[in-house]
C-alpha positions in Angstrom: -21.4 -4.1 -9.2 -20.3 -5.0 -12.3 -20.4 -8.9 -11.8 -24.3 -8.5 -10.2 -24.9 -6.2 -13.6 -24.0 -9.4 -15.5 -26.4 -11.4 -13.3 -29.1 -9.4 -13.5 -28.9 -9.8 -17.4 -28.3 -13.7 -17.7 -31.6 -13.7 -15.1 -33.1 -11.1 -17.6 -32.3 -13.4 -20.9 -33.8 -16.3 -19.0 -37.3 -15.3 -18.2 -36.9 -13.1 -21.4 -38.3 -10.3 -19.8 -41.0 -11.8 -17.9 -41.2 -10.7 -14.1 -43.7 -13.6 -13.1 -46.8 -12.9 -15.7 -46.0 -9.5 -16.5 -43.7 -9.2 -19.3 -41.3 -5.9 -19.2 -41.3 -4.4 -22.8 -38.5 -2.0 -23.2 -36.8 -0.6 -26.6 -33.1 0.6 -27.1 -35.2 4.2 -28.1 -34.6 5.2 -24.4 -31.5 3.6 -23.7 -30.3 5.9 -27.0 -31.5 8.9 -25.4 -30.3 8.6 -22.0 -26.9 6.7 -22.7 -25.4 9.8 -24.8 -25.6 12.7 -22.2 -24.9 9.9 -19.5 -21.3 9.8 -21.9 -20.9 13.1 -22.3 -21.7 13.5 -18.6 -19.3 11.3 -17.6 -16.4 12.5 -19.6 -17.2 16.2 -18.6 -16.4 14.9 -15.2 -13.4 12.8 -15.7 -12.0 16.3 -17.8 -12.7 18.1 -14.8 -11.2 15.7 -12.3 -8.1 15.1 -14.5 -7.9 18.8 -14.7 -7.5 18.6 -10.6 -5.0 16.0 -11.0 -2.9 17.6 -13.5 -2.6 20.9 -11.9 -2.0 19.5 -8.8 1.3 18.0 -10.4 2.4 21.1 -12.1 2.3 22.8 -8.9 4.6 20.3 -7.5 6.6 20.6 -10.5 6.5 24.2 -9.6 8.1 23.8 -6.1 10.5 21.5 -7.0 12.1 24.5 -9.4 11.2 26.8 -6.8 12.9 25.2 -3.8 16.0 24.0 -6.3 15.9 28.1 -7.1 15.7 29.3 -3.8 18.7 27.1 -2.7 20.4 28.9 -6.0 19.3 32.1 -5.1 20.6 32.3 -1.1 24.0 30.5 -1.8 24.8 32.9 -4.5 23.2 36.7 -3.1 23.4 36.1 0.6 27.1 37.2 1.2 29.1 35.8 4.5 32.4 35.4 5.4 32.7 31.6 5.4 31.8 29.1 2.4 28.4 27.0 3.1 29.8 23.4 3.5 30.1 22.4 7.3 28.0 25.1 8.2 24.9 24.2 10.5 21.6 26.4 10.6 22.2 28.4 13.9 25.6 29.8 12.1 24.5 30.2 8.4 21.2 31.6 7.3 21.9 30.3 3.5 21.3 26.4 5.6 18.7 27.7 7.4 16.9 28.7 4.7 17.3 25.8 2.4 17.0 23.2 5.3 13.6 25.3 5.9 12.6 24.8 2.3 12.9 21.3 2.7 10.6 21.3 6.0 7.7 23.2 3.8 7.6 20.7 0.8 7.5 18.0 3.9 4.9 20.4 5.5 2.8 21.1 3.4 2.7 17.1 2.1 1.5 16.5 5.7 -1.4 19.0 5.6 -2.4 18.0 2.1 -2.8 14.5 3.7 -4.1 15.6 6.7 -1.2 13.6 8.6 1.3 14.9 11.0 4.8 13.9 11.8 6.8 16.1 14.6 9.9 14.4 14.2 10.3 15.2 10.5 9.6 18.7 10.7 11.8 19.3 14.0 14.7 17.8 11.7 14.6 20.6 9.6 14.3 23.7 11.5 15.4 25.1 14.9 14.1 23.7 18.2 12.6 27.7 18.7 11.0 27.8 15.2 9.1 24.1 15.3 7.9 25.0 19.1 6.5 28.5 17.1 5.4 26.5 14.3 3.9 23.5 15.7 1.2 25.6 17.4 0.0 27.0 14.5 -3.1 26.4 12.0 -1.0 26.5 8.8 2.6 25.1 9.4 4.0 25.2 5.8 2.7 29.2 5.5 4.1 29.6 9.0 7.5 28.4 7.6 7.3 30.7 4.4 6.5 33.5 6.7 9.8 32.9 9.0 11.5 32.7 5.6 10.6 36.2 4.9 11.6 37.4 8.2 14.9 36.2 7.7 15.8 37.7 4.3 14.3 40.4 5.4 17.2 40.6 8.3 19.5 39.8 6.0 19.4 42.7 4.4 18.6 45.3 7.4 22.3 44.0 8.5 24.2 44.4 5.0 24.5 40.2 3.7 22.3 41.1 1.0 21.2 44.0 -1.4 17.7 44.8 -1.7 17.7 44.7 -5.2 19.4 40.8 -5.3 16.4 40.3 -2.1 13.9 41.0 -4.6 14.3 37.8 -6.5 14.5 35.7 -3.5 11.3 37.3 -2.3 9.8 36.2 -5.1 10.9 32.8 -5.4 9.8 32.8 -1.7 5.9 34.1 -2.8 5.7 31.5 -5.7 6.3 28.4 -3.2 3.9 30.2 -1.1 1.7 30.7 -4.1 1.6 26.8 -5.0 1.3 25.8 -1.5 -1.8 27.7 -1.3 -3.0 26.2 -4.7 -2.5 22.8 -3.6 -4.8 23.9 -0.5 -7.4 25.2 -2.7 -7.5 21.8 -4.8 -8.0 20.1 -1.6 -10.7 21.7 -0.4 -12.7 22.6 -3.3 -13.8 19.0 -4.5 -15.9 18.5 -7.4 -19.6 18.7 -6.0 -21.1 15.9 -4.6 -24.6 16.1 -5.6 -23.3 16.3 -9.6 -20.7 12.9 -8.5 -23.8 11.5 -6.9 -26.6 12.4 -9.9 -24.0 10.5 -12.3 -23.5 7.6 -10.0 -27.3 6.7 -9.7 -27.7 7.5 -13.6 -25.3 5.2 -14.6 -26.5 2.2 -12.0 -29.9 2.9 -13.4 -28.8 3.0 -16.7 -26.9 -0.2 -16.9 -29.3 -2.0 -14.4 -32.5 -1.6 -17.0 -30.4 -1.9 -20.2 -31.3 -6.0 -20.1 -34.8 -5.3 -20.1 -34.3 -3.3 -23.5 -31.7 -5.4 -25.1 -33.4 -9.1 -24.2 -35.9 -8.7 -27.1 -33.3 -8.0 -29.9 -29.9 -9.4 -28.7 -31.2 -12.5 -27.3 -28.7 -15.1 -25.6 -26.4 -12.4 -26.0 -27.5 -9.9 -23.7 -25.9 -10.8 -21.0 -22.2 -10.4 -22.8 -23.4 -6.7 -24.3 -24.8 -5.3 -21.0 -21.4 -6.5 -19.8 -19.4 -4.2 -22.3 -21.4 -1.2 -21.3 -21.8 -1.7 -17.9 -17.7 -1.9 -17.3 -17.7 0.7 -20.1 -19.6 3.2 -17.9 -18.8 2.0 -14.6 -15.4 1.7 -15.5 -15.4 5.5 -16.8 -17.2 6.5 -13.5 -14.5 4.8 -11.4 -11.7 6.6 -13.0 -13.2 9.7 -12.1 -13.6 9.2 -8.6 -10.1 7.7 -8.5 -8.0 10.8 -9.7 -10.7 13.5 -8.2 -8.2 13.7 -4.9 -4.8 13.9 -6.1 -3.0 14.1 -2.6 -4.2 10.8 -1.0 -2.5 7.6 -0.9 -4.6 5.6 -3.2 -2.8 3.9 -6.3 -3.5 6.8 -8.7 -2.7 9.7 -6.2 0.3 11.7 -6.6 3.5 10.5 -5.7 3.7 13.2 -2.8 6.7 11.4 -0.7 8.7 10.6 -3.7 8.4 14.5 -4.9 9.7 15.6 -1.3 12.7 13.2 -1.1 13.7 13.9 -4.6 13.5 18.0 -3.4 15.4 16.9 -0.1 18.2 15.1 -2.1 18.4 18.5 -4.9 18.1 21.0 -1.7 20.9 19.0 0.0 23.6 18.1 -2.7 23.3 21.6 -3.9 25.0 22.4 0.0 27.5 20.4 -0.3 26.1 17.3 1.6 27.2 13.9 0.6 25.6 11.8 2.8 22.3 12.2 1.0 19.2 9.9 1.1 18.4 7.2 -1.4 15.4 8.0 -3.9 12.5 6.4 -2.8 11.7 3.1 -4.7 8.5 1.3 -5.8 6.3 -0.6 -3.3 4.5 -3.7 -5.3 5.0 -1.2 -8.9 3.9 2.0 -6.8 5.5 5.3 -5.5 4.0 6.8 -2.4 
C-alpha cells in the first residue's frame, strides 16, 4: 500500500495535478483538518489495543504465580503419610493436583488459540478425567472444577483443614478467574466498524494528500507523502497487529513459552529432575 502511495504521488508531481485537462486544486487547509483527529483516532486505538495486549500478559503473569502457589499450597497443607517424590497421580492428590494445573495453563492455551491437542492434555491427568473432560465445551474450567472436587474430598476425609482449604480454594478461583479473563479478551475484539472507519480514513487520507501537497512541495511530494503515509499506515498496522494477543503472529504473546516455563516451576517444585528444556527462539521469536 505504502509503495503504490508513493506511486500515486510521483504520477501526481508529474502531471502536477492535472487529470487530463482538468487540473485538481487541493490545499493543505483540509488535509490539516482531517489529519489531526485521523492521529488522535489512531492512537486512541492503538491505546485500546495495547491495553488488550498488556492485560492479557498480566493475566498470564497472574497464573504463573498462581499455579507456582497452588503447587506451594497442596505440598505444604495437604497432609499424607508418604513424602511427594516418586509418587504418581492415582496415589497422591498433591501430583494430581499440580500435574492438573499444568494440563489447564496447556488447556486453556489451546482454547485461546482455538487448537486442540489430545495427547498433551491426556499426559497430564487421568485416563477417567480427560475421557470426562474431552467431551466438554470448556476443558480448562472443566479442569478447575475437578480441582475443586478434590480439595473438597480432601478435607471431608481429614488430609486437610478447612481453614488451610480456604487459601487453596482461592488460589484455585483466581486461575479460574484469569482463565475466564483471557476468554473475555478473546472474544470481545475491538469493534470492527470503528477498525474499519479508521482504515478507509487513513487510505483516503494519504491517497489525496499528493493532490494537496503537489502545488507547494513540488518535486518533493512524492518523498513527504511517503513520510506520512508509512507514518499513518504504519500506526494503523501496529494496531491491528497487537489487537489479538493469543495468536501466533510475531507480536502475539509468547503463549507456549509461558506454559513450558509453568510446566518446568510446577515440576521441579515435585521433586522431578527430568524436566523439559525452556523453549528457545525460532528465527528471534518465541511461540
Amino acid at each position: 500500500t505504502l509503495i503504490l502511495n508513493t506511486v500515486l504521488a510521483t504520477l501526481v508531481t508529474i502531471v502536477h495535478g492535472n487529470l487530463f485537462t482538468l487540473k485538481i486544486t487541493l490545499t493543505a487547509i483540509p488535509f490539516t483538518l482531517i489529519g489531526l483527529p485521523l492521529a488522535i483516532f489512531l492512537g486512541f486505538r492503538n491505546n485500546t489495543a495495547y491495553d488488550r495486549y498488556w492485560e492479557a500478559r498480566k493475566l498470564w503473569g497472574e497464573l504463573v504465580l498462581r499455579s507456582r502457589s497452588l503447587s506451594r499450597q497442596c505440598q505444604s497443607f495437604i497432609a499424607m503419610a508418604h513424602p511427594v517424590a516418586g509418587q504418581t497421580r492415582e496415589d497422591d492428590v498433591r501430583v494430581r493436583m499440580v500435574h492438573r494445573a499444568i494440563a489447564f495453563v496447556h488447556a486453556l492455551r489451546l482454547q485461546l488459540r482455538a487448537e486442540k491437542d489430545d495427547a498433551l492434555l491426556q499426559r497430564w491427568i487421568l485416563p477417567a478425567e480427560f475421557a470426562r473432560i474431552r467431551s466438554t465445551t470448556n476443558p480448562a474450567d472443566a479442569l478447575m472444577l475437578a480441582m475443586g472436587q478434590d480439595l473438597g474430598e480432601c478435607v471431608r476425609s481429614g488430609q486437610i483443614s478447612p481453614c488451610l482449604a480456604a487459601p487453596i480454594d482461592q488460589t484455585i478461583s483466581a486461575l479460574t478467574a484469569a482463565g475466564a479473563s483471557c476468554e473475555r479478551i478473546k472474544h470481545t475484539p475491538i469493534p470492527f466498524s470503528y477498525t474499519l472507519l479508521l482504515h478507509r480514513t487513513a487510505y483516503m487520507y494519504c491517497f489525496l494528500l499528493p493532490f494537496g501537497l503537489v502545488d507547494t512541495t513540488g518535486f518533493m511530494t512524492p518523498f513527504v507523502v511517503a513520510i506520512v503515509a508509512y507514518t499513518f499506515f504504519g500506526l494503523d498496522a501496529l494496531g491491528d497487529e497487537i489487537e489479538e494477543p493469543f495468536g501466533l503472529e510475531t507480536n502475539d504473546l509468547p503463549l507456549d513459552t509461558l506454559c513450558r516455563s509453568i510446566e518446568i516451576s510446577l515440576l521441579e517444585s515435585l521433586g522431578e529432575t527430568d524436566l523439559p528444556a525452556p523453549l528457545q527462539p525460532v528465527n528471534f521469536q518465541l511461540t
